[in-house]
C-alpha positions in Angstrom: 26.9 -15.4 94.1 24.3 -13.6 95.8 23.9 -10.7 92.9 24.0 -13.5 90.2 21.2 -15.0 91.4 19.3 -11.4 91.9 19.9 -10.7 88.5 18.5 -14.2 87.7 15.6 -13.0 89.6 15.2 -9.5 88.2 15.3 -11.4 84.5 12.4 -13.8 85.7 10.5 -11.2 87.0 10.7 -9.4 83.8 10.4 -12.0 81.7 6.9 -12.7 83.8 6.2 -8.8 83.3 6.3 -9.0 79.5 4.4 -12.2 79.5 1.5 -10.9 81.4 0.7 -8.0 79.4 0.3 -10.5 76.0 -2.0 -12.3 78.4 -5.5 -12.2 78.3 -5.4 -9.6 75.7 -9.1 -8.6 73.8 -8.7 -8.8 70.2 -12.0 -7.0 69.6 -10.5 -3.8 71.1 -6.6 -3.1 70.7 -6.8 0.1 72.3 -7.2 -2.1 76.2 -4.2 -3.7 75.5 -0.7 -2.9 77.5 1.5 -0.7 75.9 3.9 -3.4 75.0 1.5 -5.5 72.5 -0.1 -2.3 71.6 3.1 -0.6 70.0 4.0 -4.2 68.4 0.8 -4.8 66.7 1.1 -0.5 66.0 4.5 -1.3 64.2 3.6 -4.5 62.6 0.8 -3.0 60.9 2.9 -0.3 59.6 5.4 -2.8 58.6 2.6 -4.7 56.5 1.5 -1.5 55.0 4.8 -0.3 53.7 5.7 -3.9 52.4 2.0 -4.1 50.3 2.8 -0.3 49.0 6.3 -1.4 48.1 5.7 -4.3 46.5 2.7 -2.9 44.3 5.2 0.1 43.2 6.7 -2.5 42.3 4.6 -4.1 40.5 3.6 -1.1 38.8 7.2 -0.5 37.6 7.9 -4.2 36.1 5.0 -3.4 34.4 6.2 -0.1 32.8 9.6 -2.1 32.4 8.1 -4.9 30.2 6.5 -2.2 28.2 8.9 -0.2 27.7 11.3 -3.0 26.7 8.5 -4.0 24.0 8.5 -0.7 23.1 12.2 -0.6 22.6 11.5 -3.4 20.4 9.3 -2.1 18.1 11.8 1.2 17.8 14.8 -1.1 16.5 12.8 -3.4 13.9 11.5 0.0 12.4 14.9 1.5 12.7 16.2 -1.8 11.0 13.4 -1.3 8.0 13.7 2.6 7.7 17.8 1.7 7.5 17.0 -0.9 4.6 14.8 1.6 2.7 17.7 4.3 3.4 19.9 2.3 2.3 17.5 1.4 -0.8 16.8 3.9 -1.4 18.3 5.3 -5.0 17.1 1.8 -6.0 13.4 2.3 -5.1 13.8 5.5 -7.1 14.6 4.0 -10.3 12.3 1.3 -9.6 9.9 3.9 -8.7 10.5 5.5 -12.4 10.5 2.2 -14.1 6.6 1.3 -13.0 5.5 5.5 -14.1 6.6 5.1 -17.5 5.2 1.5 -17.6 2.0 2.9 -16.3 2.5 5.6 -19.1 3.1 3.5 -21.8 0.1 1.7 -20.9 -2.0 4.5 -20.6 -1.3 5.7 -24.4 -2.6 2.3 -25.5 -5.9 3.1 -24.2 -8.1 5.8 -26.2 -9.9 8.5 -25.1 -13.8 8.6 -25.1 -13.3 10.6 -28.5 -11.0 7.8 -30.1 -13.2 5.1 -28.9 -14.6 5.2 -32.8 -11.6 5.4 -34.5 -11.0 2.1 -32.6 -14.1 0.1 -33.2 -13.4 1.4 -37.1 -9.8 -0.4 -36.4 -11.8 -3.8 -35.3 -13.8 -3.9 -38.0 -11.1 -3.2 -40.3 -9.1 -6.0 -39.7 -11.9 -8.3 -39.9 -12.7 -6.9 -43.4 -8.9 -7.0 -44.5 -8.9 -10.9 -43.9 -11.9 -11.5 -46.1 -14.2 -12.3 -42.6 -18.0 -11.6 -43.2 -19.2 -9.8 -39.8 -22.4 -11.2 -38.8 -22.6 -9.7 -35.6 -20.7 -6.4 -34.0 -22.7 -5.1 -31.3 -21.2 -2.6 -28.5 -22.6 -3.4 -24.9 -23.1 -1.3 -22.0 -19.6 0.4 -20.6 -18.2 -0.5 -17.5 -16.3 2.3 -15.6 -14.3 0.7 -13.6 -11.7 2.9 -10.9 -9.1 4.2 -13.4 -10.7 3.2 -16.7 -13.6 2.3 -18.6 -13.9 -1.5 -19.9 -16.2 -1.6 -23.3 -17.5 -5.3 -24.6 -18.4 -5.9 -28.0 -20.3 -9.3 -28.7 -18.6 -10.5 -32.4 -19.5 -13.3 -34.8 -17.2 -13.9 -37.9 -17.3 -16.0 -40.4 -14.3 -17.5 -42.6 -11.6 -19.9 -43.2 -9.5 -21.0 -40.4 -6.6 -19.2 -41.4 -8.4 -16.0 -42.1 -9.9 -16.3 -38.6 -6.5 -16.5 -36.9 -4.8 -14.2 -38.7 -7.1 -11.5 -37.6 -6.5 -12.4 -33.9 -3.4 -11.7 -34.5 -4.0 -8.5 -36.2 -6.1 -7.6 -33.3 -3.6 -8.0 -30.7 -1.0 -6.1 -32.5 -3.3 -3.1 -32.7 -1.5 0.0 -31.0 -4.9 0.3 -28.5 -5.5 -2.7 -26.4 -8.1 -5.2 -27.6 -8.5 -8.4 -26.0 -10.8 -11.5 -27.5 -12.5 -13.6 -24.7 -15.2 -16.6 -24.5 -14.5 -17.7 -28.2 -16.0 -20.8 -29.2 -15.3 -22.0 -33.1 -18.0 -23.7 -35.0 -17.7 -25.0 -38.4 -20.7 -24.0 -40.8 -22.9 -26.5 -42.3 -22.3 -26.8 -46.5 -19.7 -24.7 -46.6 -16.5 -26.6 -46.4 -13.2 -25.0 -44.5 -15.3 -22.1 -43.5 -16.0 -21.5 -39.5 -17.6 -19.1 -37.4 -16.2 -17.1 -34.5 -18.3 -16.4 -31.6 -16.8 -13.8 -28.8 -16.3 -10.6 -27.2 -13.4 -8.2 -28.1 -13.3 -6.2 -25.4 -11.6 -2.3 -25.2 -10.8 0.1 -22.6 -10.1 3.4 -22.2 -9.2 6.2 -19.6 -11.5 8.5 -18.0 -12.2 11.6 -18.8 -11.3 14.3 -16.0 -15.0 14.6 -15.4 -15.8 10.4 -14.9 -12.3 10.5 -12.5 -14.1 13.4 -10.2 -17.6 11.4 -10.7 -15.5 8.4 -9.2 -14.1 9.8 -6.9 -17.1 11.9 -5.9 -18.9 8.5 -5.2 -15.9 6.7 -3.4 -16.3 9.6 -0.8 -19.7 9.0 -0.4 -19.8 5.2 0.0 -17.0 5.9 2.8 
């Protein structure tokens, strides 16, 4: 009984120990402070610093998770699209041959700078051949254009009805393109069944290896 209630003692006294050295305590200056509160608030604050760098490593990582992830992403939906075009691909080919020889067959429907009046000859041929009178066939200024140059030609026909649309016709079946825009039909005073065409026929042609280097000359220099 007698050590029982020593040791109660002892624990009392201890217990009044520990206490007093978290009393009174300056917290301007740590460094006063017993040793007991000293190495607590030493081992707390390393504590807090450890947690702070741990969880902003952490940070740091998700962060370099969520772009990687993303990343990953992005890899798969081009995989996915360079598969498609693998597994495409002998059909873009022919496709890819298809649109050259249309490009090609369009390109020997327009005339060359030299053949520009062999194809004005052509215009005014078929105008003749369906008894129309010209009263007007004047070239305009050409427009170059970035793979061909665009030629407008201000007409004004006069004939019958018929005659007029049968050499619309003639002129789209001409092996050059020729196109007929802004026409406006007006019948002529005292002269019965006979009209007169107003419009521009309008040609093209490619460039000459010279005008494509000019072009492209000038597209370098407006970038």
């Amino acid at each position: 009984m007698a050590k029982k209630s020593a040791l109660n003692m002892d624990l009392s006294a201890l217990q009044g120990k520990l206490r007093s050295q978290f009393s009174g305590l300056d917290p301007n200056d740590p460094s006063l402070w017993p040793a007991l509160p000293r190495n607590l608030l030493f081992v707390a604050v390393c504590a807090g610093v450890v947690a702070a760098l741990w969880f902003s490593w952490l940070k740091g990582v998700d962060e370099e998770l969520v772009a990687e992830t993303a990343k990953e992403q992005q890899l798969r939906e081009t995989y996915k699209q360079k598969l498609v075009q693998a597994v495409n691909l002998d059909a873009l080919r022919k496709q890819l041959e298809q649109v050259q020889q249309y490009v090609t067959q369009l390109e020997k429907q327009l005339p060359s700078k030299a053949e520009m009046d062999a194809l004005l000859s052509d215009i005014n041929q078929a105008g003749l051949g369906r008894s129309l009178q010209f009263e007007l066939f004047r070239p305009g200024q050409v427009a170059v254009r970035e793979y061909y140059a665009e030629l407008p030609i201000t007409i004004r026909v006069t004939g019958s009805y018929h005659d007029i649309g049968l050499f619309a016709g003639d002129i789209a079946n001409l092996s050059r393109i020729v196109t007929l825009n802004n026409l406006t039909l007006t019948p002529i005073a005292n002269r019965e069944g006979y009209l007169a065409m107003d419009g521009v026929a309008k040609t093209f042609r490619y460039l000459d290896p010279e005008e494509v280097a000019a072009q492209q000359k000038a597209k370098g220099a407006a970038k």
